[in-house]
N, C-alpha and C positions, 0 to 999 in steps of 0.2 A: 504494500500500500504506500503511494507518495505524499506527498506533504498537501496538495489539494485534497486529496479524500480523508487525510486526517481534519483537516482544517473543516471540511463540509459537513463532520459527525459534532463538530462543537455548536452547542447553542450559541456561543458569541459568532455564530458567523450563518444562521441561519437566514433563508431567503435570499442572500446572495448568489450571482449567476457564475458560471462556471471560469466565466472570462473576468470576473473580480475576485474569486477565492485564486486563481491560478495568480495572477497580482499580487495578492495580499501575499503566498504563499512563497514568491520572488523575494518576498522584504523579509519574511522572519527566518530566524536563526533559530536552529535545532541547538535545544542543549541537552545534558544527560548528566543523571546528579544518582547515587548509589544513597539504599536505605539509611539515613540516618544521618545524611547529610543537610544543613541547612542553605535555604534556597534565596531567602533573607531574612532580615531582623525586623522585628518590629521597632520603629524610627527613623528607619536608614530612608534614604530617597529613592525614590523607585518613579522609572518612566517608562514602566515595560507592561503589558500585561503577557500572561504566562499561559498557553493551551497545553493541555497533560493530552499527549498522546501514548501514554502507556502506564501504567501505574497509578498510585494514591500518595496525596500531598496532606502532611495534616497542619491546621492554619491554630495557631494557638495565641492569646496574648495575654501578659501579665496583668495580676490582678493588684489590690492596694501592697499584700505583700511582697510582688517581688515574683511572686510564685505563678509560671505558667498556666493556664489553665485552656482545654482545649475547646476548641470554638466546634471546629466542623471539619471534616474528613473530606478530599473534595477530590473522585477519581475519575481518569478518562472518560469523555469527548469533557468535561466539566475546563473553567479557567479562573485564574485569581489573579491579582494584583491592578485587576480594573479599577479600586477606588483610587489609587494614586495619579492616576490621569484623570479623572472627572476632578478630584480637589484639588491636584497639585501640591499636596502636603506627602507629611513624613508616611510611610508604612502604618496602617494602623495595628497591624500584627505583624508575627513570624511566620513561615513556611519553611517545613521541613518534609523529606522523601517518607515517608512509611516505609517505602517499596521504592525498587528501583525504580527511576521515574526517565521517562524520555517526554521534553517537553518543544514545544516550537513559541519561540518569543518575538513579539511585536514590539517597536517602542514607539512613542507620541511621535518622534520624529516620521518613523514609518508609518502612522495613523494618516498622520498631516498629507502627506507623501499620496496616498490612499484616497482621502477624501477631498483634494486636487483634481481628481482623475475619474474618480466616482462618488459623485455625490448622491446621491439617493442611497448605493450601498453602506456607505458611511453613515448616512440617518436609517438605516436597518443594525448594524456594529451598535449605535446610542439606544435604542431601541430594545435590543438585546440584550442589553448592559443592563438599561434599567429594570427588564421583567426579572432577571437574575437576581438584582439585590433587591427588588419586592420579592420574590419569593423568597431570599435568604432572612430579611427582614423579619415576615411574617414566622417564619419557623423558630426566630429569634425571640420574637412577642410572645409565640406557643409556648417555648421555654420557659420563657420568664415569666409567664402567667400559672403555669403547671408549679412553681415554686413558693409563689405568695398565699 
């Protein structure tokens, strides 16, 4: 399988046409990170969002103590590190491999680059974005509601 047909199983890139995932798929870079390796910190700057083509990534962030505490397990066609491009702020968590992870990376710069070229698929990419962190959201609120 090439990095087009990975690209077209992620929900960050649904409804895109086959001649814009084949683009998109020109600009990201494959990376490949072994269980138990961290992928970033929570703080650090990040202008990449991250598509798991193999594996599971677990997203964790410090609580008042200091003490990691895990958010959400997040495995193939799934992606993360999309809020640091919508805010342009620090990392709001870490990412680390659970599992060997093979991942394909976009960065803002490769967005911009993208939606120059394709602007409608780039308003499907925001689109995307946002159904993803409303559902992560809501399962977020279900948590925090199941504990009160």
């Amino acid at each position: 399988m090439d990095k087009v047909d990975h690209l077209a199983q992620s929900p960050l890139f649904e409804r895109l046409s086959t001649e814009e995932l084949t683009y998109i798929s020109s600009l990201s870079r494959p990376a490949h990170m072994r269980a138990g390796e961290r992928i970033f910190e929570e703080g650090s700057v990040g202008d990449s969002v991250f598509i798991i083509v193999k594996g599971q990534v677990e997203v964790t962030r410090r609580d008042i103590t200091e003490e990691a505490k895990q958010l959400a397990i997040i495995s193939a066609p799934g992606f993360f590190g999309e809020m640091s491009l919508i805010q342009k702020e620090f990392r709001s968590a870490s990412i680390t491999a659970l599992t060997d992870v093979e991942l394909l990376q976009v960065s803002a710069e490769n967005l911009v680059a993208f939606r120059r070229r394709y602007r409608d698929g780039f308003t499907f990419i925001v689109i995307n974005i946002a159904r993803v962190l409303a559902a992560r959201l809501r399962e977020s609120s279900a948590r925090l509601a199941a504990r009160l």
